[in-house]
VOSE-84295 format. One record per residue (C-alpha): residue in one letter; y, z, x. Coordinates in Angstrom, 1 decimal. Example, Ala and Ser with C-alpha at 12.3 -4.5 7.8 and 13.67 -1.06 7.14 Angstrom:
BEGIN
<rec A, <-4.5, 7.8, 12.3>>,
<rec S, <-1.1, 7.1, 13.7>>,
//
This chain:
BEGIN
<rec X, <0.0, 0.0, 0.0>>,
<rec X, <3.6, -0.9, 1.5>>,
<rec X, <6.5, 1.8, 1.7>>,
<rec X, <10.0, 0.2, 0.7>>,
<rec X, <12.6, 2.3, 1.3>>,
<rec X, <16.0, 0.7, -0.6>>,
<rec X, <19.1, 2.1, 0.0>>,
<rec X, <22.2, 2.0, -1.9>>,
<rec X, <25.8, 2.4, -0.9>>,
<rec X, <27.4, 0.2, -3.2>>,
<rec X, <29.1, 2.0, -6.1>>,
<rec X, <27.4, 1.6, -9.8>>,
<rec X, <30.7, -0.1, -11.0>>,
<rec X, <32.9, -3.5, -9.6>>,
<rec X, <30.4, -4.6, -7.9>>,
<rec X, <26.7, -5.7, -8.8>>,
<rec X, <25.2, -4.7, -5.3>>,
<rec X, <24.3, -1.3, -7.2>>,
<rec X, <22.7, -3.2, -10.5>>,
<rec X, <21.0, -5.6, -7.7>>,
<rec X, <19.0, -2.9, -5.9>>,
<rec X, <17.9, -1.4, -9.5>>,
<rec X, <16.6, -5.2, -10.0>>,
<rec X, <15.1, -5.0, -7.3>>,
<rec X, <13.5, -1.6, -7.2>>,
<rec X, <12.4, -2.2, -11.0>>,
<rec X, <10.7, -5.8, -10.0>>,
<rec X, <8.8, -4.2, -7.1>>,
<rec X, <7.3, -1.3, -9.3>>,
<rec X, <6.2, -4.0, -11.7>>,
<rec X, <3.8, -5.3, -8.8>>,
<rec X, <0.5, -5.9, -9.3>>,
<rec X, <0.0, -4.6, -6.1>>,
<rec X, <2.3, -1.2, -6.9>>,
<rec X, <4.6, -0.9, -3.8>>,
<rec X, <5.6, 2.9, -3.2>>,
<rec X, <9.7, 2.6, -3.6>>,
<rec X, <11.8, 4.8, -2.4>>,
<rec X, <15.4, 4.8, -3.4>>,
<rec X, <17.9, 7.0, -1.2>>,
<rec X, <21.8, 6.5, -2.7>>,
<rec X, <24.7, 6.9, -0.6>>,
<rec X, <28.7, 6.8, -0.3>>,
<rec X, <30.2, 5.5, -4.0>>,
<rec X, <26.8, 4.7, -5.2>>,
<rec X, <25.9, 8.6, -5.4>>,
<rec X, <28.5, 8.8, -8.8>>,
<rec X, <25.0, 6.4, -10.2>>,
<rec X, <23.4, 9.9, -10.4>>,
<rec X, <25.5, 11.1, -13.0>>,
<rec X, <24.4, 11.3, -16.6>>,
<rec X, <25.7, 9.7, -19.6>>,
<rec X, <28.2, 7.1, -18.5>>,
<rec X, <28.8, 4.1, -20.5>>,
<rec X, <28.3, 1.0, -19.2>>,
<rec X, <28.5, -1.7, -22.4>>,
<rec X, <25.2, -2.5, -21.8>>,
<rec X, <22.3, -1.8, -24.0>>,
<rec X, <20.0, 0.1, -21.9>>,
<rec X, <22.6, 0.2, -18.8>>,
<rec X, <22.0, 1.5, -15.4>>,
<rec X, <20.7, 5.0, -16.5>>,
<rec X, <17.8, 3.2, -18.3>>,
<rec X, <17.0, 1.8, -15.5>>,
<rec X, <17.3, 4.6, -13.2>>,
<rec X, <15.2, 6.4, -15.8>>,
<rec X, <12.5, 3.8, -15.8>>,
<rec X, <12.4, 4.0, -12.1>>,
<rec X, <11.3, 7.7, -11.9>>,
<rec X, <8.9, 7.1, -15.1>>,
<rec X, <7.3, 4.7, -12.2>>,
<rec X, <7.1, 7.5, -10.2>>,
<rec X, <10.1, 6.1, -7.5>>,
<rec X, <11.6, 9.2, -5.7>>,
<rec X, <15.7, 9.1, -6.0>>,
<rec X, <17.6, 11.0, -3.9>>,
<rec X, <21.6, 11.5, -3.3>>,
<rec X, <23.1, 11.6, -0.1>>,
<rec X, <23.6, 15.3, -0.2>>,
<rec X, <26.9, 14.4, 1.9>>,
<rec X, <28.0, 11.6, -0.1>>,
<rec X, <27.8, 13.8, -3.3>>,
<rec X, <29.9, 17.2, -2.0>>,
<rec X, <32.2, 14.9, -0.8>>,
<rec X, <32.5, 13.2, -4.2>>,
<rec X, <31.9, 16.6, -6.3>>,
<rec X, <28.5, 16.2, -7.1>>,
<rec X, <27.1, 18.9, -5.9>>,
<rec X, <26.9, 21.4, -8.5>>,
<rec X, <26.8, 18.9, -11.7>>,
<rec X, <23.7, 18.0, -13.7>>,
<rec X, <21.8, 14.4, -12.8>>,
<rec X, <19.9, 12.5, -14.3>>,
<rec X, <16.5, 14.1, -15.1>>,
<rec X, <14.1, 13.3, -11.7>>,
<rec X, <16.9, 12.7, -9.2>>,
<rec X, <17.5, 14.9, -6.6>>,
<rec X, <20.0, 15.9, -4.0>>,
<rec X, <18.6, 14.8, -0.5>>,
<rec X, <19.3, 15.1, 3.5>>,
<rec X, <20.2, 12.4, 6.1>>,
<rec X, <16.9, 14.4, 7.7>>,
<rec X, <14.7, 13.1, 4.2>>,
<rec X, <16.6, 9.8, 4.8>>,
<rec X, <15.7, 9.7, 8.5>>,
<rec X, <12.0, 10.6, 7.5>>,
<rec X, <11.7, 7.9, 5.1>>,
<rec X, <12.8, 5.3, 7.4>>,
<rec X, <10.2, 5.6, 9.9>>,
<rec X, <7.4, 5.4, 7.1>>,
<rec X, <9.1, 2.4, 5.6>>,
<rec X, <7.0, -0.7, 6.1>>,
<rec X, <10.2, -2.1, 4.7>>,
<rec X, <14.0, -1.1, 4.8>>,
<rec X, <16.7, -3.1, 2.0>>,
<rec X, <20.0, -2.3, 1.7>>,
<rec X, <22.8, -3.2, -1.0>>,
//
């Protein structure tokens, strides 16, 4: 089984780098051949963690984020990133977690695979 490790540092909003790396991550998990993904988000992209923003879309990037760890993909937040933004100490979405550039560092080296957006 390959590792992918994606990593996001685009933020969810004006651009689509964020919404491409979901695509991604959600296509890989729909393998046949069932990929472990990791997700690790980073800089503006951490604010992705956050629950209930509206996006106009019908299922939106919570959905998929949602769907991700139903897949069982682990989703971590820069721990970093998210003090710096204020996210420390506010709820996430259900499954995401706060991480360390250490858990980032470890992932990395197991990756078979690193992508970044």
């Amino acid at each position: 089984m390959q590792n992918i490790l994606i990593i996001i540092h685009a933020p969810p909003y004006g651009s689509e780098r964020c919404l491409s790396g979901l695509r991604l991550a959600t296509a890989l998990v729909g393998q046949d051949e069932k990929p472990a993904v990791r997700v690790f988000l980073m800089s503006d992209a951490t604010v992705l963690g956050l629950p209930n923003q509206i996006d106009g879309a019908t299922n939106g990037l919570q959905g998929m984020v949602e769907t991700l760890v139903n897949h069982g993909v682990d989703i971590r937040l820069c721990r970093t990133c998210a003090l710096a933004r204020g996210l420390g100490e506010l709820p996430l979405i259900p499954g995401l977690q706060i991480g360390t550039l250490a858990e980032l560092a470890q992932a990395t080296l197991v990756a078979d695979k690193v992508i970044t957006f």
